[in-house]
C-alpha positions as CSV (number, residue, x, y, z in Angstrom):
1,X,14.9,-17.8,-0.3
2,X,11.5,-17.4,-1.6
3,X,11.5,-13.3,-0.9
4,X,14.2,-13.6,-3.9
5,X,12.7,-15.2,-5.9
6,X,9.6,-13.4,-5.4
7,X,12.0,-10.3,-5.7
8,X,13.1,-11.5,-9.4
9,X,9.5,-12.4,-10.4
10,X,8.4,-8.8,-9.4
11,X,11.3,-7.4,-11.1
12,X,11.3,-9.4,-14.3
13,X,7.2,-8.7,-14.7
14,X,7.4,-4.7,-14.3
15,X,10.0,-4.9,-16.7
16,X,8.4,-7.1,-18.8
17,X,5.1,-5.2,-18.3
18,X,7.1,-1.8,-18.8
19,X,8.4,-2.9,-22.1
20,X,4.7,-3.9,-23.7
21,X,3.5,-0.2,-22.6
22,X,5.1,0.6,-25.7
23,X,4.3,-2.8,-27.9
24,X,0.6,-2.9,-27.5
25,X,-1.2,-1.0,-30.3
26,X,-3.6,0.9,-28.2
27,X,-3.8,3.2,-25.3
28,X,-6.4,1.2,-23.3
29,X,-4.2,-1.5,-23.5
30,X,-0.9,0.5,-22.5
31,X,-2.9,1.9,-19.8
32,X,-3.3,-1.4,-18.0
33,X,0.1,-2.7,-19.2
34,X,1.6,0.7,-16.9
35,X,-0.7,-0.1,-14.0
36,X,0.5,-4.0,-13.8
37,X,3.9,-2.8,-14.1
38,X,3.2,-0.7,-11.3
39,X,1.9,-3.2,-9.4
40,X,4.8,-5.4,-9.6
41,X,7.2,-2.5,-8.3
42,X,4.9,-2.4,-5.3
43,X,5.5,-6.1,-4.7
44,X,9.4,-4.9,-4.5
45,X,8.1,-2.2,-2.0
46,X,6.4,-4.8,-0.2
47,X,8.9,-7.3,0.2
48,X,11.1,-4.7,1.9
49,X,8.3,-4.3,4.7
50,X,7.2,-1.2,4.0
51,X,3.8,-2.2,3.8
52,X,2.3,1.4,4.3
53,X,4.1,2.8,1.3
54,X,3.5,-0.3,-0.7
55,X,-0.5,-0.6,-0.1
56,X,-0.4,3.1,-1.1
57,X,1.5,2.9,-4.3
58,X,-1.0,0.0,-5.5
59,X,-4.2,2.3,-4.2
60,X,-2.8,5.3,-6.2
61,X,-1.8,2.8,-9.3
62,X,-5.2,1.2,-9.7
63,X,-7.8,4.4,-8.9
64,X,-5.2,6.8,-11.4
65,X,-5.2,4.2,-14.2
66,X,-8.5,3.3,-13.6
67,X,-9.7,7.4,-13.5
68,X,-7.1,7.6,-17.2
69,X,-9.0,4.3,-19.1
70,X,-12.4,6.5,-17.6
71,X,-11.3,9.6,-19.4
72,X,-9.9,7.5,-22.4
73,X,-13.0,6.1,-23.3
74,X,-15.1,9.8,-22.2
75,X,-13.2,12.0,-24.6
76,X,-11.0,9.9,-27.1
77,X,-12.0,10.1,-30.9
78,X,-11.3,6.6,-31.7
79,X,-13.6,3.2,-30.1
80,X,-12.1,3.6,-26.3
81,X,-9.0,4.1,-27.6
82,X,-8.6,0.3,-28.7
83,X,-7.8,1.3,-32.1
84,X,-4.4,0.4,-33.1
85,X,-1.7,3.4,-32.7
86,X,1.8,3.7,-32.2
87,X,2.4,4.6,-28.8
88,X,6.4,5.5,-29.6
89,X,7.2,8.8,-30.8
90,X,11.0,9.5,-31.7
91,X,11.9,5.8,-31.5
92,X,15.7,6.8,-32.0
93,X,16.1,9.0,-29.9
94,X,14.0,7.8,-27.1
95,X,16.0,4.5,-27.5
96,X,19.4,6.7,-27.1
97,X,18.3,8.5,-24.2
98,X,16.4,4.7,-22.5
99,X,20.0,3.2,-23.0
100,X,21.7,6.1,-21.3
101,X,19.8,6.7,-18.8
102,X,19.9,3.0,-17.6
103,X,23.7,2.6,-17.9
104,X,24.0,5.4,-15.8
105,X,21.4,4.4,-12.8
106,X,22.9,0.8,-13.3
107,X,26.4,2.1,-12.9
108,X,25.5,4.3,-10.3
109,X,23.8,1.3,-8.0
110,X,26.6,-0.9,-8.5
111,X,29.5,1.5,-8.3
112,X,28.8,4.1,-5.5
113,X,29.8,3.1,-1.9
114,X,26.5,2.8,-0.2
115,X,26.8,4.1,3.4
116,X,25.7,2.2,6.3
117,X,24.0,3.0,9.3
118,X,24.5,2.1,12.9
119,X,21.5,3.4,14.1
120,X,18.5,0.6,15.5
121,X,15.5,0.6,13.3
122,X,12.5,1.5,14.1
123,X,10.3,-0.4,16.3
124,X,7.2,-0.2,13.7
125,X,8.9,1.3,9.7
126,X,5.6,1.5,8.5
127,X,4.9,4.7,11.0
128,X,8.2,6.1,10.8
129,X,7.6,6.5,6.9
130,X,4.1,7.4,7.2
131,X,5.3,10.4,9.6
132,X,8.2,11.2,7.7
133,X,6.1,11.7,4.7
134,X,2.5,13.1,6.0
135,X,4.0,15.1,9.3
136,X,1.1,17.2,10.0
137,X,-0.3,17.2,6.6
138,X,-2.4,14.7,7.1
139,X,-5.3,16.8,7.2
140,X,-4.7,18.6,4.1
141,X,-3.8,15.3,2.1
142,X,-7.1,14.4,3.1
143,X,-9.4,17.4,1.8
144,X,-7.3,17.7,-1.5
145,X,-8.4,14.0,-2.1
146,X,-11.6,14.6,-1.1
147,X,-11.5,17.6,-4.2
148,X,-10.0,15.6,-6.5
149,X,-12.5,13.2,-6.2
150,X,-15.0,15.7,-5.8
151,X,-13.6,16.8,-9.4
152,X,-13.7,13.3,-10.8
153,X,-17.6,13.6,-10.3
154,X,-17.9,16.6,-11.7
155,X,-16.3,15.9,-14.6
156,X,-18.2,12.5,-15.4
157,X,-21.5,14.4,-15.3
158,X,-20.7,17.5,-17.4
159,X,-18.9,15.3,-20.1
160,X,-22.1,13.1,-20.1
161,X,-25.2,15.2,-21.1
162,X,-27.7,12.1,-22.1
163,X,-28.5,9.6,-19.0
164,X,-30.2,6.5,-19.3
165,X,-33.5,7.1,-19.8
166,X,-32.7,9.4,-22.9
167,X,-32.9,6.8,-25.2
168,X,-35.8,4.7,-23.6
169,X,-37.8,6.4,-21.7
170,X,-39.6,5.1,-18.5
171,X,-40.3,1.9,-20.8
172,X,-36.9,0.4,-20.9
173,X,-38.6,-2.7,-21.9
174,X,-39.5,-1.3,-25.5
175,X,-37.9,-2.4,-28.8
176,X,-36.9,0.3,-30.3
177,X,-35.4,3.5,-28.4
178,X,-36.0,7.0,-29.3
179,X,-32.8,8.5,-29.8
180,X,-32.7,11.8,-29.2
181,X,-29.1,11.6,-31.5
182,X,-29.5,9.6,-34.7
183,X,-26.4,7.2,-34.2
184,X,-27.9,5.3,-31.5
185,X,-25.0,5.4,-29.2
């Protein structure tokens, strides 16, 4: 009983969360709106027991939203991109293709004859997925995230050409900095 109703609530909240992507006024904001809707659909993964693929859709959710607000508030003209902006472009057609698109997956789910299996489950799910996805590219999942990480850094420090101490000195304790930029920031 409560893994439905814990089902719903995860259902209801992506959606819900899914839908203000595209009401709030600012990308910052639908940035974090896209990362608790995906964190909701990972509950669903969750409560299906596949607790590998479930951990690993919230890690990937929170570091990629997380490294996109980073590069929002790096390279974005406006305040960290909290200014107010539409974040719908084509709102007629989007909204024709949104509808569609749903009527179609919701037809589909409820109208195909799912087949069923006969063959025992796995002992351990978790494994069997992890396998079925990684195989022996384990190894190579693991150096391409240790580059994109390594890319991450990278990045940061070429986009940020003053450090701290460019605007105080060694005496951070002084009143007034000495900007090397008239602005302050």
């Amino acid at each position: 009983m409560w893994r439905e109703v814990l089902f719903w609530v995860c259902a209801a909240g992506s959606v819900a969360t899914g839908v203000a992507v595209f009401r709030v006024d600012s990308m910052a904001r639908a940035t974090f709106a896209l990362l608790a809707s995906f964190l909701f659909a990972a509950g669903t993964v969750l409560l299906v027991e596949l607790t590998y693929l479930g951990v690993l859709v919230i890690l990937m959710m929170v570091m990629e939203m997380v490294i996109m607000v980073v590069f929002m508030l790096m390279y974005m003209m406006n305040p960290a991109g909290l200014m107010p902006m539409s974040m719908v472009h084509n709102k007629k057609g989007s909204l024709v293709i949104a509808t569609g698109t749903f009527v179609v997956l919701g037809a589909g789910a409820y109208l195909i004859d799912w087949p069923a299996s006969d063959a025992p489950r796995p002992a351990d799910p978790t494994m069997a997925l992890g396998e079925a996805l990684m195989g022996p590219k384990m190894l190579t999942m693991i150096v391409l995230g240790l580059a994109l990480f390594a890319t991450i850094i990278a990045t940061v420090v070429l986009a940020t050409n003053r450090g701290r101490y460019d605007r105080y000195g060694d005496r951070l304790d002084r009143e007034r900095p000495d900007d090397p930029v008239r602005g302050g920031l």
